[in-house]
TORZA-85424 format. One record per atom (N, C-alpha, C): atom name; x, y, z. Coordinates in steps of 0.001 Angstrom, whole numbers, m for minus. Layout:
<rs>
(r CA, (X, Y, Z)),
...
</rs>
This chain:
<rs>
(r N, (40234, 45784, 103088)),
(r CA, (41483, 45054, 103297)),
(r C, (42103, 44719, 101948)),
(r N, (43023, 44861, 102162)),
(r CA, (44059, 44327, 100203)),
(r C, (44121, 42987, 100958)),
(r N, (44114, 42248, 99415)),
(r CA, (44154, 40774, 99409)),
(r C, (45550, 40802, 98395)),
(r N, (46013, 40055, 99086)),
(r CA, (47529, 39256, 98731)),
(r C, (47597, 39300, 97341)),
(r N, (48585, 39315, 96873)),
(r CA, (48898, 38788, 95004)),
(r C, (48279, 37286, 94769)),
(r N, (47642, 37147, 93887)),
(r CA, (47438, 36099, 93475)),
(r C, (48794, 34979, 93160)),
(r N, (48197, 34005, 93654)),
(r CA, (49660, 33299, 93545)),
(r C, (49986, 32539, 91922)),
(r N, (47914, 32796, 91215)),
(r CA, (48520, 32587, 89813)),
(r C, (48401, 33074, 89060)),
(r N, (48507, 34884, 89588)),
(r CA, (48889, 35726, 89156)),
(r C, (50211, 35915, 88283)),
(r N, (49980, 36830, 86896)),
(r CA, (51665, 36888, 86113)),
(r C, (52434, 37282, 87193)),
(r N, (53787, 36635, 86564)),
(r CA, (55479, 37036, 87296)),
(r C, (55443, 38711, 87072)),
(r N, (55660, 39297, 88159)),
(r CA, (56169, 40907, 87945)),
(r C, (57246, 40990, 87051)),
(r N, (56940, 42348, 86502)),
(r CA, (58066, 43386, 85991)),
(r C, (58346, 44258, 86424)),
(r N, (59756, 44216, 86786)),
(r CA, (60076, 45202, 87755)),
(r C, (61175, 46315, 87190)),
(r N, (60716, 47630, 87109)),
(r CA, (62006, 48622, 86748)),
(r C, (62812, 49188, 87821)),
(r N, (64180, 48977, 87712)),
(r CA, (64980, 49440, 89381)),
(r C, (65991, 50662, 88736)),
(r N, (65509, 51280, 88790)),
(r CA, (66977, 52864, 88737)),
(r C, (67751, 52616, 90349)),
(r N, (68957, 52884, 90063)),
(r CA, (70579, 53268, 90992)),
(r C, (70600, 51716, 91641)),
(r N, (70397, 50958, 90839)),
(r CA, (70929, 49818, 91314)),
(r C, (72227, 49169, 91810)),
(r N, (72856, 50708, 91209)),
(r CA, (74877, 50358, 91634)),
(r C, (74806, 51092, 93301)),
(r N, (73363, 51540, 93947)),
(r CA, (73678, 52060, 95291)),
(r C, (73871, 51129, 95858)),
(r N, (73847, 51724, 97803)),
(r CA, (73834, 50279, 98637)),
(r C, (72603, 49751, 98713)),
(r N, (71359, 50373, 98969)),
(r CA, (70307, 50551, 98956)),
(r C, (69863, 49135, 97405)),
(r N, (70065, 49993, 96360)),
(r CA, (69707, 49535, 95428)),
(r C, (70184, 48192, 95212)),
(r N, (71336, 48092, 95333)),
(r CA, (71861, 46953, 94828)),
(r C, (71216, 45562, 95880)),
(r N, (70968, 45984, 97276)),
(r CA, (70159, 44827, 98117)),
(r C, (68791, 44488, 97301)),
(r N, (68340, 45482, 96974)),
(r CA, (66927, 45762, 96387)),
(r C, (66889, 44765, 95024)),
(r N, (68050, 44680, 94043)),
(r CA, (68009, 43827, 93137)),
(r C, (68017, 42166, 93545)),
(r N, (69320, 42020, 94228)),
(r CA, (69176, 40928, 94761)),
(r C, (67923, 40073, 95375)),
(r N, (67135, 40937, 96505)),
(r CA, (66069, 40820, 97198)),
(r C, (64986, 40680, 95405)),
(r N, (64696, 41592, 95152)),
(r CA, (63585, 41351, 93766)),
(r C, (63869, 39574, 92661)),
(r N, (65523, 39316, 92175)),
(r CA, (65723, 38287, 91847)),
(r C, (65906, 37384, 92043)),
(r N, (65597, 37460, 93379)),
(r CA, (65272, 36239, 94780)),
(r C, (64205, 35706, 94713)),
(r N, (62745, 36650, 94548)),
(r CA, (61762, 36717, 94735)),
(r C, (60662, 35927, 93463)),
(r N, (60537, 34675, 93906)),
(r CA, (59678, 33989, 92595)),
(r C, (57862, 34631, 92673)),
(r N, (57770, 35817, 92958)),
(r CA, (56910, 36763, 92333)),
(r C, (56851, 37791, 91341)),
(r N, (58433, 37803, 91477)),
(r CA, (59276, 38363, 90098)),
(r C, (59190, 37555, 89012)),
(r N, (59374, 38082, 87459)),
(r CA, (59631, 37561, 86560)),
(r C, (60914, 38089, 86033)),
(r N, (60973, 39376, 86231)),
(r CA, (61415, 40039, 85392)),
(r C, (62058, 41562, 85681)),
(r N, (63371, 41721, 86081)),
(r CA, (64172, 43062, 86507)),
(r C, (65096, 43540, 85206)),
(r N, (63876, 45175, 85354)),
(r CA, (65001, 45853, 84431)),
(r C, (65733, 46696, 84804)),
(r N, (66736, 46997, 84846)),
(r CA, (68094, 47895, 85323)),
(r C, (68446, 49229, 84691)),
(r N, (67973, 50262, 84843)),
(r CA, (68686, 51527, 84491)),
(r C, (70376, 51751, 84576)),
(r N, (70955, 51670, 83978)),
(r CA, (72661, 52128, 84006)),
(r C, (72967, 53487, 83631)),
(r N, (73563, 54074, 84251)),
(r CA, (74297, 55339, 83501)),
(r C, (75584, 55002, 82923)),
(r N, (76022, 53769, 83076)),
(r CA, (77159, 53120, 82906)),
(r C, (77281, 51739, 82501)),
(r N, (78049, 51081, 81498)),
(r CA, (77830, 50224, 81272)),
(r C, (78929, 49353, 82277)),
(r N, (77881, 48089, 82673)),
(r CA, (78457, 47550, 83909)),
(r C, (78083, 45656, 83371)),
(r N, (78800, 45112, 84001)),
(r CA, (78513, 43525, 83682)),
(r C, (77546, 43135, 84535)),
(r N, (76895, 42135, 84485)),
(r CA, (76097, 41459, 85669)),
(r C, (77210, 41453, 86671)),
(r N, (78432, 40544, 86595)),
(r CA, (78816, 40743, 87842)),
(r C, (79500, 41691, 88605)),
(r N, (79770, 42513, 87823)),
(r CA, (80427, 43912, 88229)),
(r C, (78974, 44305, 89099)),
(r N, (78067, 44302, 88704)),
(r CA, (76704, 44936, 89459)),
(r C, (76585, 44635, 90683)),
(r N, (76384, 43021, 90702)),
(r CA, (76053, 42536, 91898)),
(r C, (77023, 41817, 92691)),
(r N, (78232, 42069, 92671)),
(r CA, (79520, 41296, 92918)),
(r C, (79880, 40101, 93082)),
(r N, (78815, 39236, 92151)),
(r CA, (79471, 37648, 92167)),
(r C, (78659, 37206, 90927)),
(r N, (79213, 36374, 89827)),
(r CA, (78357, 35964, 88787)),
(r C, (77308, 34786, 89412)),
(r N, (77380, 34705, 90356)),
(r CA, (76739, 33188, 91069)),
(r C, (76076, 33798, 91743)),
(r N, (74252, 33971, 91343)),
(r CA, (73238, 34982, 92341)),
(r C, (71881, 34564, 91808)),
(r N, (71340, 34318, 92612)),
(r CA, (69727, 33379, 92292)),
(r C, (69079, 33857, 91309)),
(r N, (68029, 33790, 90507)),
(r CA, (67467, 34662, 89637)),
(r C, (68535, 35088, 88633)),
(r N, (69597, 35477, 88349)),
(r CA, (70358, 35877, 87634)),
(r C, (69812, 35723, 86348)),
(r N, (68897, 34704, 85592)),
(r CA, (67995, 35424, 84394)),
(r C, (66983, 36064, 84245)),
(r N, (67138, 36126, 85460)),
(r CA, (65390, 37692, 85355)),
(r C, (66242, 39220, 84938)),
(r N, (67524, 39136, 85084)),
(r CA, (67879, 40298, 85295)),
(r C, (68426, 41015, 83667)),
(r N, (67569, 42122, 83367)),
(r CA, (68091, 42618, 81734)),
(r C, (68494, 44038, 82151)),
(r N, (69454, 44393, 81933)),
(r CA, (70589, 45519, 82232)),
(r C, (70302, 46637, 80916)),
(r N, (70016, 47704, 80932)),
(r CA, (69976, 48587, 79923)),
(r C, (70477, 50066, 80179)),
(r N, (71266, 50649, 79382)),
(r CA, (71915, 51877, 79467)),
(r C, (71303, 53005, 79105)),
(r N, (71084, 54074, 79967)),
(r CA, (69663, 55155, 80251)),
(r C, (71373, 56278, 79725)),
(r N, (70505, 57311, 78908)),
(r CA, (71109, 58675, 79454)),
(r C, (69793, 59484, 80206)),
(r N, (70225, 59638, 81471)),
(r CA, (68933, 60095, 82769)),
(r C, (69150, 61758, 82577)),
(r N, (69587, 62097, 81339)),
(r CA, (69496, 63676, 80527)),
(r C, (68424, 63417, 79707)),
(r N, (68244, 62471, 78928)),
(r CA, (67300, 62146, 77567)),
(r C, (66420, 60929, 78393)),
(r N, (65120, 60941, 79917)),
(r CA, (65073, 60009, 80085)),
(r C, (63552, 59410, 79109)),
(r N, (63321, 60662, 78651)),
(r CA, (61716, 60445, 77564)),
(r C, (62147, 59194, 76460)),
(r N, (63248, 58958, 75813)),
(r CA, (64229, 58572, 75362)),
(r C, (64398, 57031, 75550)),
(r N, (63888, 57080, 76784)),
(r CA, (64224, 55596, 77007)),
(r C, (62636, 55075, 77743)),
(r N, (61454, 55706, 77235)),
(r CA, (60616, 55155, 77905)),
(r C, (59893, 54166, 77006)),
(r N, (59960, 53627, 76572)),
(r CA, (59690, 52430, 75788)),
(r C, (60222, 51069, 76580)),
(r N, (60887, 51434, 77345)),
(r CA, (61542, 49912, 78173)),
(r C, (60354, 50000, 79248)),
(r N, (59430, 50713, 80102)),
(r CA, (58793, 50868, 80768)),
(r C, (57936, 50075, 79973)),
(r N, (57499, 49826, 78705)),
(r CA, (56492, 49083, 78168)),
(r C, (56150, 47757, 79333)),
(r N, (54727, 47302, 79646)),
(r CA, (54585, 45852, 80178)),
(r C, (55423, 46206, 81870)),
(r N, (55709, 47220, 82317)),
(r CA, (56288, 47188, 83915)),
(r C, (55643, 46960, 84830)),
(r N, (55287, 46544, 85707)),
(r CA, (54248, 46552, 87195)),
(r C, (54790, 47472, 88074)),
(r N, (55921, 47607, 88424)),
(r CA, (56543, 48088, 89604)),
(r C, (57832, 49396, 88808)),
(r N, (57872, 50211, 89065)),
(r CA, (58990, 51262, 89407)),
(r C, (60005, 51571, 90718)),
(r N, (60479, 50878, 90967)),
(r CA, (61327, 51676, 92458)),
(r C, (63014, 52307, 92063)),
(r N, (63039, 53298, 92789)),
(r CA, (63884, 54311, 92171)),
(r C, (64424, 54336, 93750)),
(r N, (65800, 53679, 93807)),
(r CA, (66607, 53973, 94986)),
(r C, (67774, 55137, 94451)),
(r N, (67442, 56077, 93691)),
(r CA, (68512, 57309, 93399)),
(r C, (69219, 57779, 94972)),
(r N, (70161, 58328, 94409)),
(r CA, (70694, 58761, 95905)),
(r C, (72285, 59315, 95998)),
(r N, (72681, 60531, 96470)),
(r CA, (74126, 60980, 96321)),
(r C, (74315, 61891, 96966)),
(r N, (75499, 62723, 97266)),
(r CA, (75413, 63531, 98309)),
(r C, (75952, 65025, 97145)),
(r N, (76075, 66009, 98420)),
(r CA, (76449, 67118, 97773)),
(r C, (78052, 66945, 97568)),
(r N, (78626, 66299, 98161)),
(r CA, (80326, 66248, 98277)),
(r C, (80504, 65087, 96766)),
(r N, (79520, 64280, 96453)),
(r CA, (79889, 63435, 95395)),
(r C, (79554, 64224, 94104)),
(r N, (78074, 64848, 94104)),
(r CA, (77698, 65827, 92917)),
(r C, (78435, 67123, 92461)),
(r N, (78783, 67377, 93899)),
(r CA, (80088, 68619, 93193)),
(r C, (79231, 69937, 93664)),
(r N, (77798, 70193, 93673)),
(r CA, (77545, 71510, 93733)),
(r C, (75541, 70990, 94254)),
(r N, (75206, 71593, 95256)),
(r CA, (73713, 71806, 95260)),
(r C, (72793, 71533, 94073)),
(r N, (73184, 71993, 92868)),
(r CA, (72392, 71874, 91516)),
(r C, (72542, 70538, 91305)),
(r N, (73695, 69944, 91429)),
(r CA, (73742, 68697, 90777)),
(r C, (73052, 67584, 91871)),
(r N, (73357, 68328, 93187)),
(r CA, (72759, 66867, 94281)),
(r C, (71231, 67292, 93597)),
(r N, (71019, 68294, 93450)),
(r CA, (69433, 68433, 93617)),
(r C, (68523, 67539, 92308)),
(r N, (69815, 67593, 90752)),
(r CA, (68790, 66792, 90086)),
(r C, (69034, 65589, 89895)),
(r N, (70108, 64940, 90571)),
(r CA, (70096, 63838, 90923)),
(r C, (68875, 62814, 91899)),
(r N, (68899, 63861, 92924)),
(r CA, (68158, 63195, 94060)),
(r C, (66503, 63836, 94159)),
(r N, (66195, 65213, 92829)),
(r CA, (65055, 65458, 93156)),
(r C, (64439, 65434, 91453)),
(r N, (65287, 65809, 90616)),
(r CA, (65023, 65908, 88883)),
(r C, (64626, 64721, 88385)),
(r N, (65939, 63695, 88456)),
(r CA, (65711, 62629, 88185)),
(r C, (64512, 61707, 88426)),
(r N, (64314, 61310, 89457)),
(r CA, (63410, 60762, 90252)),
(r C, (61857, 61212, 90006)),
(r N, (61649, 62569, 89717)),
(r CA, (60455, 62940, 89438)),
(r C, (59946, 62743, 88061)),
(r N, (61041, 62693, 87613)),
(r CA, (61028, 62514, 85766)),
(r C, (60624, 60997, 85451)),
(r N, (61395, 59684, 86335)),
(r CA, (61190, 58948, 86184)),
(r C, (59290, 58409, 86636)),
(r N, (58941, 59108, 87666)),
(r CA, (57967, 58973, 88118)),
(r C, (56338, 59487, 86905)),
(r N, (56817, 60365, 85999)),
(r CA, (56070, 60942, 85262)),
(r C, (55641, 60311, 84060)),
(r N, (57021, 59541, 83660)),
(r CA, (57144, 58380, 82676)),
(r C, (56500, 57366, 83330)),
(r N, (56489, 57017, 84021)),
(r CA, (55621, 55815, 84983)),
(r C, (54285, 55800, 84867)),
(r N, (54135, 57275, 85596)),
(r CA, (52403, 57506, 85007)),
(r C, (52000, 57137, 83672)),
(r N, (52827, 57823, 82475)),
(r CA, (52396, 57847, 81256)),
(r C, (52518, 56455, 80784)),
(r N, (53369, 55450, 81730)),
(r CA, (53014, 54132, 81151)),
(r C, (52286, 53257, 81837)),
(r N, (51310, 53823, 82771)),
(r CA, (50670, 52760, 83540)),
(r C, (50506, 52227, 84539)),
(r N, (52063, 52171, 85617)),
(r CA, (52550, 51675, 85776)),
(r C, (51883, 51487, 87400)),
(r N, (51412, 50407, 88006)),
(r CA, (50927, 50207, 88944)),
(r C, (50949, 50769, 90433)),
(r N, (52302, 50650, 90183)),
(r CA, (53192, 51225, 92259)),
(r C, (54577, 51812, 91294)),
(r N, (54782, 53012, 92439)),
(r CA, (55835, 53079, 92450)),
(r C, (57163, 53299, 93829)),
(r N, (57935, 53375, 93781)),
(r CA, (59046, 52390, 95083)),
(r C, (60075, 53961, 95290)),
(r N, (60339, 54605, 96319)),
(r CA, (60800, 55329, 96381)),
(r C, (61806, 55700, 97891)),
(r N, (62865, 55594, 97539)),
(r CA, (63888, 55775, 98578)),
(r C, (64078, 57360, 99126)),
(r N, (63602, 58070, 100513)),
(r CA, (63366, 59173, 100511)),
(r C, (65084, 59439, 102140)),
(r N, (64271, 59895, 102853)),
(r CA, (64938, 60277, 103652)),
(r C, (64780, 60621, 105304)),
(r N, (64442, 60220, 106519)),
(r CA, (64452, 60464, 107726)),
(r C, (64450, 61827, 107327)),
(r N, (63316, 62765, 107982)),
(r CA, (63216, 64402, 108234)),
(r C, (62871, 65316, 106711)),
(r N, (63004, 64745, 106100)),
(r CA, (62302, 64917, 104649)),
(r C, (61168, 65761, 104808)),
(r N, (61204, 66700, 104594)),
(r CA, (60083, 68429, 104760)),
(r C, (60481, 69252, 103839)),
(r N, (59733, 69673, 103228)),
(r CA, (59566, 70844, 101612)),
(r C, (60354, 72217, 102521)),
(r N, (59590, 72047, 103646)),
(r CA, (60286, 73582, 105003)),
(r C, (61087, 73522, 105855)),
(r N, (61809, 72320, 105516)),
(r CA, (62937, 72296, 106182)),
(r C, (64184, 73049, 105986)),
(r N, (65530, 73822, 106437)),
(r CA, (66310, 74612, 106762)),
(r C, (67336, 73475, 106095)),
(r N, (67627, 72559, 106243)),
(r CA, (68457, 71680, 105860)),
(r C, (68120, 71342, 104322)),
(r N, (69337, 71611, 103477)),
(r CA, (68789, 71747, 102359)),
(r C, (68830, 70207, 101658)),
(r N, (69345, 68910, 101982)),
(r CA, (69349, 68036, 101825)),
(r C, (67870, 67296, 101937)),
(r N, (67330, 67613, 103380)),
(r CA, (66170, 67451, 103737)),
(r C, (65038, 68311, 103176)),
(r N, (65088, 69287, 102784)),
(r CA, (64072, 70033, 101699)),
(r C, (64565, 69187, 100838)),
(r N, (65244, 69284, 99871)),
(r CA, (64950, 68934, 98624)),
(r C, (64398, 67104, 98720)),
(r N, (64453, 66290, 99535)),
(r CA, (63857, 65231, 99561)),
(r C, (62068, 65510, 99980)),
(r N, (61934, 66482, 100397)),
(r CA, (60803, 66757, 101298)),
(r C, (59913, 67327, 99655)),
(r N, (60674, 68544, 98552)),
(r CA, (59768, 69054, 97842)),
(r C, (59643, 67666, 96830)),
(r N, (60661, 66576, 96778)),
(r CA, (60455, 65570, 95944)),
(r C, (58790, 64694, 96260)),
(r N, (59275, 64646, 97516)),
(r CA, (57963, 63648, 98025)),
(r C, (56543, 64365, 98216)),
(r N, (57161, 65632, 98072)),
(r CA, (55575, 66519, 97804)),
(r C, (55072, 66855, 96350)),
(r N, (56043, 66924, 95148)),
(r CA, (55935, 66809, 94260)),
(r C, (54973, 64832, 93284)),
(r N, (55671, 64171, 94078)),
(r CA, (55419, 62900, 93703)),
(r C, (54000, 62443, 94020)),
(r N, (53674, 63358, 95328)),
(r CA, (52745, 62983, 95398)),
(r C, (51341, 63713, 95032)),
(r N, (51603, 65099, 94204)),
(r CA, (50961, 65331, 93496)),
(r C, (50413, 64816, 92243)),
(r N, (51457, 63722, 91661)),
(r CA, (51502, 63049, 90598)),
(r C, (49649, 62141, 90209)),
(r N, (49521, 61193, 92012)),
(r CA, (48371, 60838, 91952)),
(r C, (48234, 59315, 91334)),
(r N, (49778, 59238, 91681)),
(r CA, (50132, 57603, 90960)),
(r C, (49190, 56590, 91653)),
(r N, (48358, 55305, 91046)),
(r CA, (47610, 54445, 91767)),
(r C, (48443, 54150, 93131)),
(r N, (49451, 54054, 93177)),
(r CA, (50537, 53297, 94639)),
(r C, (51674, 53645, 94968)),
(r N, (52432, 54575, 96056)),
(r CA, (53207, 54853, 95864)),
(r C, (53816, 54225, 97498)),
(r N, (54926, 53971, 97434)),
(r CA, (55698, 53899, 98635)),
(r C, (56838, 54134, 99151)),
(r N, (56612, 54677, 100093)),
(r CA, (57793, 55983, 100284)),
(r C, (58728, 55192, 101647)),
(r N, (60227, 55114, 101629)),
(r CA, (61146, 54546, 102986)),
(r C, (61698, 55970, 103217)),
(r N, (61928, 55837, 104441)),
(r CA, (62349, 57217, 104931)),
(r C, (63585, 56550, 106005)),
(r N, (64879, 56119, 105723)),
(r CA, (65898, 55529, 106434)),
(r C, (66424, 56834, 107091)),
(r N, (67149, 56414, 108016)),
(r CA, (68463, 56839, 108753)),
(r C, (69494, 56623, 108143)),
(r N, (70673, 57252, 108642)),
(r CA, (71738, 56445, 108282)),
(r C, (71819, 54938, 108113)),
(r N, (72228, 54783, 106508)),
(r CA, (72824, 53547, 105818)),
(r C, (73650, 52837, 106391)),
(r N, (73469, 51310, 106779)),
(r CA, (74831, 50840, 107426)),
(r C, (74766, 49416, 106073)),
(r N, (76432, 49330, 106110)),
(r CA, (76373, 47759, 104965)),
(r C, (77590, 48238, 103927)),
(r N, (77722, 47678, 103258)),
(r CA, (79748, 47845, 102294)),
(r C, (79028, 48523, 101456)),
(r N, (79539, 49858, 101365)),
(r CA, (80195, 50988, 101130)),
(r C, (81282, 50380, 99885)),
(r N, (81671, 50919, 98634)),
(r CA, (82647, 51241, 97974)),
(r C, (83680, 52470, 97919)),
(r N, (83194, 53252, 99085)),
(r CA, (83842, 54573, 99583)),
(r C, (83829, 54435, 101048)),
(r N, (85019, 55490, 101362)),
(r CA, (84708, 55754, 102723)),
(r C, (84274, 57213, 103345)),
(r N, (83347, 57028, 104171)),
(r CA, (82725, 58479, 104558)),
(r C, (82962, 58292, 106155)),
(r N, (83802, 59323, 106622)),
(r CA, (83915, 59716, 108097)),
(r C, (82941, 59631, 108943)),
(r N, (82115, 60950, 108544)),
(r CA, (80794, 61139, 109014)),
(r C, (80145, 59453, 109221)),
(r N, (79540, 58947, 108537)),
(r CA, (78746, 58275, 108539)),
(r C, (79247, 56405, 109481)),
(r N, (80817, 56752, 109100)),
(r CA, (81223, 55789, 109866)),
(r C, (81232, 56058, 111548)),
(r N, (81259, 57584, 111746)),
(r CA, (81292, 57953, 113255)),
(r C, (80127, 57432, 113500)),
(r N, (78556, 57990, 112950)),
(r CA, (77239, 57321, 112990)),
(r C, (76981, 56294, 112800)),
(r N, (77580, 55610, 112712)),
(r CA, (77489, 53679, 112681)),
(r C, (77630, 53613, 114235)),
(r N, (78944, 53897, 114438)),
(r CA, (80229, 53529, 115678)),
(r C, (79007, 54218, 117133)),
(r N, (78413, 55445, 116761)),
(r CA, (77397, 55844, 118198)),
(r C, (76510, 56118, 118024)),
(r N, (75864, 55052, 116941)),
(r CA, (74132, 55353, 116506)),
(r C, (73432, 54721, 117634)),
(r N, (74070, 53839, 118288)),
(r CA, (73219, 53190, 119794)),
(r C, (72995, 54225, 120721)),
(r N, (73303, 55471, 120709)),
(r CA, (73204, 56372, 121136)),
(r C, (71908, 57278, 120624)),
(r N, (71645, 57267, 119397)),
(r CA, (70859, 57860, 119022)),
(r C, (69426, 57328, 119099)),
(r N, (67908, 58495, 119136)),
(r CA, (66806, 58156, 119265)),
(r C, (66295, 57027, 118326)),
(r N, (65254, 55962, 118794)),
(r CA, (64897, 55102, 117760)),
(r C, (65005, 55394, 116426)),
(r N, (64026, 56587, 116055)),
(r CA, (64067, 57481, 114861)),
(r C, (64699, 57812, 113884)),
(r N, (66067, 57749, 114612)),
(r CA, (67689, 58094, 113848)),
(r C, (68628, 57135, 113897)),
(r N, (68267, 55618, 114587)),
(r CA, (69483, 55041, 114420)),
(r C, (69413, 54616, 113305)),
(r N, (71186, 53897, 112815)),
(r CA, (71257, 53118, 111906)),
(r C, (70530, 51989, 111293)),
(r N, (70446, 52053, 110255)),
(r CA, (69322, 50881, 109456)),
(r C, (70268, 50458, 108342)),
(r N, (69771, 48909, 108231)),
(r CA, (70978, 48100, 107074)),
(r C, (70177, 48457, 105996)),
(r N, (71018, 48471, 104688)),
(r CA, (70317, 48477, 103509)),
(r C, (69557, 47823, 103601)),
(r N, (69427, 46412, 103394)),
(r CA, (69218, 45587, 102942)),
(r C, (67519, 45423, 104053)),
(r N, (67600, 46092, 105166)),
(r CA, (66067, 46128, 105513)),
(r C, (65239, 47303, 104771)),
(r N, (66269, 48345, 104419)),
(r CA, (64941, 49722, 103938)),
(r C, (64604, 48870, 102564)),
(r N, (65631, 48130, 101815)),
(r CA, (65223, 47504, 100361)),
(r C, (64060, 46478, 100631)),
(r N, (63946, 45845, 101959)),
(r CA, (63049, 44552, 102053)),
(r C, (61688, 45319, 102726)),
(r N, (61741, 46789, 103353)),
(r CA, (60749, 47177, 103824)),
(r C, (59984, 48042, 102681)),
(r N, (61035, 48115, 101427)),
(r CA, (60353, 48746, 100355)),
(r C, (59810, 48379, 99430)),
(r N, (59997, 46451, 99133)),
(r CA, (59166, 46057, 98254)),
(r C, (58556, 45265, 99576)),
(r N, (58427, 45126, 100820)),
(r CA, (56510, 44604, 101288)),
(r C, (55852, 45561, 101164)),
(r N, (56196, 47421, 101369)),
(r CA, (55497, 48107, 101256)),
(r C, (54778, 47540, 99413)),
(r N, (55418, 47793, 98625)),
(r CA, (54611, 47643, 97286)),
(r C, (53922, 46524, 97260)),
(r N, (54293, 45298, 97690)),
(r CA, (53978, 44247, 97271)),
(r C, (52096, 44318, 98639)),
(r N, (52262, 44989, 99372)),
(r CA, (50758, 45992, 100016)),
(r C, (49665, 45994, 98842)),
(r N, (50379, 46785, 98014)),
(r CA, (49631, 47908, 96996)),
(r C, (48663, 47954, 97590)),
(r N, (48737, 49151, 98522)),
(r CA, (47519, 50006, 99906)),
(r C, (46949, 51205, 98671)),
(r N, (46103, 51164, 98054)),
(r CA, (45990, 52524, 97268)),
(r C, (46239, 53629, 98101)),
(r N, (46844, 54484, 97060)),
(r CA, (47477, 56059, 97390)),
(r C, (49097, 56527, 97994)),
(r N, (49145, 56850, 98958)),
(r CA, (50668, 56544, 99653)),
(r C, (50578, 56268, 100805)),
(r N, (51889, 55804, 101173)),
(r CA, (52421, 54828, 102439)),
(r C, (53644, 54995, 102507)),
(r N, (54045, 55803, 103727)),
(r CA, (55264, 55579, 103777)),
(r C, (55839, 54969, 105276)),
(r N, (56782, 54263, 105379)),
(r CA, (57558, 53593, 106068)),
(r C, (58760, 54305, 106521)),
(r N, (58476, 54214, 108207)),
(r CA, (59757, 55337, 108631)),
(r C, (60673, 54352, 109172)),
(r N, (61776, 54825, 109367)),
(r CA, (63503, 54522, 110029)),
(r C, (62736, 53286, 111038)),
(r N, (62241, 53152, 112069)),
(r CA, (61679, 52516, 112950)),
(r C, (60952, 51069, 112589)),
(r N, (60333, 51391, 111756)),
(r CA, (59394, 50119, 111386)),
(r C, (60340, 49238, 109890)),
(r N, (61452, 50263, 109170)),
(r CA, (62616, 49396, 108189)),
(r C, (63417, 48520, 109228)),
(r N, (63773, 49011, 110307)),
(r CA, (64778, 48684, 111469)),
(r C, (63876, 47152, 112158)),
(r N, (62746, 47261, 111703)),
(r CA, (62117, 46356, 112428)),
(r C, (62196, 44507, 111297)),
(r N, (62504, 44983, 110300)),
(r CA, (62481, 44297, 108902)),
(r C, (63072, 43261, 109377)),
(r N, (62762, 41601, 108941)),
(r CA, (63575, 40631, 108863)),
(r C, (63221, 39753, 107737)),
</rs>
């Protein structure tokens, strides 16, 4: 049986890549909420304010949070901030219509992510937190769903002490864009099998750090069903 965190146990350090997602950005909030936290560091590809990040300068924790600007081309480059981390979770995430071309969704959502995971190893790093995908298979026909599928087969060759994997449905929660598709799948996801309905960010982010905060050695992943179940 895993026994709980010590309660006088050190404050975590936590590293969060795509924290400007929907996903991610619940995930920060939820972590600088959390007085098991000490300490959130922020990957940017962009330089962004605290409150540009999290959309209000008035947000609990707001000094745990240290913001640092990654080029995720050069990410060897920046692994020195990994120094002293406990936790990695990497909510990356984009589509093919935002990347422009297959190559680019792919090293966004499969390059990146693995790279970051490798640097992790090489620093130690306890668990790592990983935002995947409902239907996620290396042999899957759907090339969205392969390439999440060879990620999570790749990652888990890695052999990291802890890894934990969310596998959502469709995203529901504010959007800074609008997507058709996904708004039709909001509007008749009550329609759809347990499996596939809609899930709020803000549960796959809360079902992704109890998964870590587990630390079950090896992997664990958490499907659409049991995030949906999150409160």
């Amino acid at each position: 049986m895993t026994m709980p965190r010590d309660a006088t146990a050190s404050p975590l350090t936590v590293l969060l890549v795509g924290a400007s997602g929907l996903v991610g950005r619940q995930a920060l909030l939820q972590l600088l909420a959390d007085p098991a936290v000490g300490e959130v560091r922020v990957w940017l590809r962009r330089p962004l304010t605290p409150a540009g990040l999290l959309g209000s300068a008035q947000v609990p924790g707001m000094d745990k949070l240290r913001m640092l600007q990654v080029d995720f081309t050069q990410m060897a480059q920046h692994a020195h901030t990994l120094e002293g981390v406990d936790w990695v979770i990497c909510t990356l995430g984009t589509t093919i219509r935002q990347a422009g071309s297959q190559a680019a969704f792919r090293q966004v959502d499969h390059d990146y992510p693995l790279a970051l995971a490798k640097l992790a190893q090489l620093a130690g790093v306890r668990a790592f937190g990983l935002v995947s995908a409902v239907g996620a298979d290396p042999r899957s026909r759907v090339f969205y769903n392969r390439v999440k599928g060879e990620l999570e087969t790749a990652l888990r060759g890695l052999g990291l002490p802890h890894v934990t994997v969310v596998r959502p449905s469709l995203l529901a929660g504010d959007r800074a864009e609008f997507r058709m598709g996904e708004r039709l799948g909001l509007c008749f996801g009550f329609l759809m099998p347990p499996a596939y309905r809609p899930v709020q960010a803000w549960q796959v982010a809360a079902g992704l750090i109890h998964g870590l905060k587990q630390h079950l050695p090896g992997w664990q992943v958490i499907d659409n069903v049991r995030l949906r179940a999150m409160r």
